[in-house]
N, C-alpha and C positions, 0 to 999 in steps of 0.2 A: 503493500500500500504506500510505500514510499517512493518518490522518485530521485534517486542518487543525483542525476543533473541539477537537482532545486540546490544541492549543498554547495554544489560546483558554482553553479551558475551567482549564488548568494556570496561567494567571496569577494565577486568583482563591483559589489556593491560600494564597497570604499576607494575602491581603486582612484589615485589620483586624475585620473582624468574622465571629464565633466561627461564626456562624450559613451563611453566606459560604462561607467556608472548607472547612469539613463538606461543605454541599453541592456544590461542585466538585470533593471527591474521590468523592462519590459517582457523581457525575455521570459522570466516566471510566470509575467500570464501569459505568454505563446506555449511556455509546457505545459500547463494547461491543470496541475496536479493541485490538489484542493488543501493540500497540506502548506500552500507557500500562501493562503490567503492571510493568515495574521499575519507575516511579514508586509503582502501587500498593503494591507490596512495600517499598520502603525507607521510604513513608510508616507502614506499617502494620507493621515493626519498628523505627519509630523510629531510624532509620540518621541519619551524616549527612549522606547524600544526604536524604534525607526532612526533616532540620531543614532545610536548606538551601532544598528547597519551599517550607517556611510562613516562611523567613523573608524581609525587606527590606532586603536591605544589614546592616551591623554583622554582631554574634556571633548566630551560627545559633540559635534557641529552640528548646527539646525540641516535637517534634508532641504535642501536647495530647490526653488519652485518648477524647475525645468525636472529634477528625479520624482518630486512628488507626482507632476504631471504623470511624466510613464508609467509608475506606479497605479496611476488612475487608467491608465489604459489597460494594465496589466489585470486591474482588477474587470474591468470589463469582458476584458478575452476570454479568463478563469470563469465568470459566470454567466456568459456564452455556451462553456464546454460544459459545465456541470448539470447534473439531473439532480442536481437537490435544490428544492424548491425553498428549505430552508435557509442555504448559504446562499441564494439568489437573491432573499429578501435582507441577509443582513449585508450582503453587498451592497442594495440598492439605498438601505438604512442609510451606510455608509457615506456614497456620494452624494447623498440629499445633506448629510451632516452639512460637506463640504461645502455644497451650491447656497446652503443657510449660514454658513459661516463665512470663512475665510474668501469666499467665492462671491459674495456680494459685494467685494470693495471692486473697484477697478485696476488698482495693481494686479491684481489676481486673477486676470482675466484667463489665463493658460488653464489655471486650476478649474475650472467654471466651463470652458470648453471641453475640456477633459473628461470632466463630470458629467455634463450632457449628453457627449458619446457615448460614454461607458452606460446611460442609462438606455438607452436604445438598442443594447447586443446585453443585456438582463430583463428577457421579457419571465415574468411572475406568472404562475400560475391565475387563472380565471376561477372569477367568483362571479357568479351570473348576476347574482342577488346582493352583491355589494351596494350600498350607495354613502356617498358622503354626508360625516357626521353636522347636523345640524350646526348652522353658524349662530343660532341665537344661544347654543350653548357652550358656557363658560368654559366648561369642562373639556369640552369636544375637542381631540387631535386628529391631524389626520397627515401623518409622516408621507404618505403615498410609499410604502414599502407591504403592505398589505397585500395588495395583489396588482395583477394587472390592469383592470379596472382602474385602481387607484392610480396609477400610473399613470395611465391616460388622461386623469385629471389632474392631478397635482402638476402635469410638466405646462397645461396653459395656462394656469397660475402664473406661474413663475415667468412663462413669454409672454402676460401681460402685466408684469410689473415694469413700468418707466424707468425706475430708479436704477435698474439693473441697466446696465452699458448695453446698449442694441446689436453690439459684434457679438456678445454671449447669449442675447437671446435667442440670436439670428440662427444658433446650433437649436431650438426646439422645433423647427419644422420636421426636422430629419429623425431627430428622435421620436416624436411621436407616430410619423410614417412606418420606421419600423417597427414599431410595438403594434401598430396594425396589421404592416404585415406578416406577423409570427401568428396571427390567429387562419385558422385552416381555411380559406373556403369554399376550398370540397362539403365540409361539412357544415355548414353556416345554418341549412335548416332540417338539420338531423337531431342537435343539441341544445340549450338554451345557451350556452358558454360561446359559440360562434354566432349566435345569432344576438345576441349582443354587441358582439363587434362590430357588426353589422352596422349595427347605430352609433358604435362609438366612430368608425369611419364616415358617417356623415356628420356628425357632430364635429369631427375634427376640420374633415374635408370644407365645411360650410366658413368656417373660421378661414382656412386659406384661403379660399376663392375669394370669402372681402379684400382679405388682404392684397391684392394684385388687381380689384377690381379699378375702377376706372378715379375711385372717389376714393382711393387709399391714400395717406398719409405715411403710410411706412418707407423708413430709407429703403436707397438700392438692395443693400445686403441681405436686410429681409425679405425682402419682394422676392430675390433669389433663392434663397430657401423655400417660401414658399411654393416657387414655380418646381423647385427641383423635388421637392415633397410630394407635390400633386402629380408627380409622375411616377414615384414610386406604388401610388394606393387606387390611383385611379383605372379603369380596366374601359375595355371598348363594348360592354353588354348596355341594354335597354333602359337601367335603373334613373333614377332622374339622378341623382347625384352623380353618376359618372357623364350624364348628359352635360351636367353643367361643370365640370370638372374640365372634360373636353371642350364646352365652349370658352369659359374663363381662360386656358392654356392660348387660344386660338387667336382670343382677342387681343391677348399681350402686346402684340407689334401696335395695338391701335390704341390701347391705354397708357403705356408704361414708355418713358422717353430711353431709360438707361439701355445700353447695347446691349450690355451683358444679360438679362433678362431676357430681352429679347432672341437673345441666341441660345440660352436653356430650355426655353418656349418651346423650342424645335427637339431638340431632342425630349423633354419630359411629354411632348404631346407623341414624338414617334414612340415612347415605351406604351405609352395608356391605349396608343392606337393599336396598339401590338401585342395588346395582352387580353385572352379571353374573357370575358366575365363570367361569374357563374349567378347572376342574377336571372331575373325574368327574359325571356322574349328571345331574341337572337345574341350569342355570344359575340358575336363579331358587329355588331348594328352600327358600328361610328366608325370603324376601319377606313371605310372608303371615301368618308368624310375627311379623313384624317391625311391619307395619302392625295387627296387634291387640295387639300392645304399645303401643304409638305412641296407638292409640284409647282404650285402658283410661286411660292415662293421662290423655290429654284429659278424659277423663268419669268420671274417679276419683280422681284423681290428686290429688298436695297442690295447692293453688290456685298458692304458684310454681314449680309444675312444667309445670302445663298451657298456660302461652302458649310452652316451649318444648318440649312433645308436639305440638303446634300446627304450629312452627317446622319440627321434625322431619317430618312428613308431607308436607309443600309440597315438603319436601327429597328424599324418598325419591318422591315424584312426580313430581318434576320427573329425579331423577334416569334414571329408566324413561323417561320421553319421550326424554332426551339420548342413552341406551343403542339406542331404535327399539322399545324394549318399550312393552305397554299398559299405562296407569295405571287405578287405581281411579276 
């Protein structure tokens, strides 16, 4: 039950170079073994157990924000790989600590993206029946390490606090996208547990589509998150949220001035065009929708739009071959 490489890998933890260092705490959650989690954790709140890691003899040195960082990845990778549902949640405990602590100032903004990642590759067990604790009560917590559910809500909290710098909130699109997509939906209306997803994907989904709509207020950065979230969750079947998921990606070029935006457009609409839904009606219904968008653009398009309408097509093609559909 041990993995000999964690002792290995754990010596080069003080090594003097910065570079060194980092990567052997990343490196423990690439091996993936559930025994380096306390190291990861008291590296990645700076315990002093975790000085004690980076240091060599004498007085213990603070873990430096760039190893704690890795560390925060490492913890993510580790509860990626794990089937226990228990070290999933005190993982996720953990980097909530973080994103409520040290993670709120602006120095700290590495810590805080780190955090966010790591919470998106630790999707929690589903609780169909969850719901958040009443706010008119005193008492009421609610960590978001309970389940998945909780997950899901706790992380737009925290993308709609102001106070938090807009480059760290601008990682919760992507985390919430993936914590949608680890729920099955093969099974979406077999169980209560995915058919809840269900709705927490248009609960989420509804939130981005504002966000990129015409009358948004959000910086560039977020608007790109956004768009590249809505490509992750979104699919080419009948349901009206993937309707409008697909139109919102579409209209980008006509809303949103930033290039870049613009040119995610193209690619997060070729994945959603490219991915079957398992909703109502026809699996494929906005496909072809999708690929005379994708052409217009190619053959009309502003000139640096066109090599990623280009991009986008290869994408939405390839994606149909991977699905066992026929491409153009």
């Amino acid at each position: 039950g041990q993995a000999g490489f964690a002792d290995v890998i754990s010596e080069f933890l003080s090594d003097s170079s910065q570079e060194i260092k980092e990567t052997a705490a990343l490196s423990l959650g690439i091996l993936g073994n559930e025994s380096s989690r306390d190291k990861l954790t008291a590296l990645a709140l700076n315990t002093p157990e975790g000085r004690s890691l980076v240091s060599k003899g004498g007085a213990a040195n603070e873990v430096d924000d760039r190893t704690r960082s890795f560390a925060i990845y490492g913890l993510g990778l580790l509860g990626y790989r794990t089937a226990d549902n228990g070290i999933r949640q005190e993982i996720v405990d953990t980097l909530i600590a973080i994103l409520e602590g040290d993670g709120m100032t602006s120095s700290q903004r590495d810590l805080s993206v780190a955090a966010l990642s790591a919470i998106g590759l630790v999707p929690l067990d589903s609780q169909p029946d969850w719901t958040p604790p009443d706010e008119k009560d005193d008492d009421a917590t609610f960590r978001g390490n309970e389940c998945r559910e909780a997950q899901v809500q706790w992380t737009p909290d925290y993308y709609g606090n102001e106070e938090i710098n807009f480059l760290v909130r601008a990682q919760c699109p992507t985390t919430l996208a993936r914590l949608i997509q680890f729920a099955d939906p093969r099974a979406q209306f077999e169980n209560e547990a995915d058919k809840n997803f269900r709705d927490l994907k248009t609960l989420v989904a509804r939130q981005l589509v504002e966000d990129i709509g015409r009358h948004s207020d959000k910086q560039n950065e977020i608007q790109q998150s956004c768009i590249l979230a809505l490509g992750l969750i979104g699919d080419a079947d009948e349901d009206e949220i993937d309707a409008d998921i697909r139109k919102a990606l579409t209209e980008v070029t006509k809303n949103i001035v930033d290039i870049q935006s613009r040119n995610f457009s193209m690619v997060a609409l070729a994945h959603v065009g490219g991915r079957p839904g398992q909703g109502d009606g026809d699996a494929l219904a906005g496909t072809d929708d999708v690929r005379k968008t994708l052409m217009g653009q190619l053959s009309k398009g502003q000139g640096s739009l066109k090599p990623w309408a280009g991009l986008g097509l290869g994408v939405l093609e390839r994606s149909l071959v991977d699905a066992g559909e026929t491409p153009s």
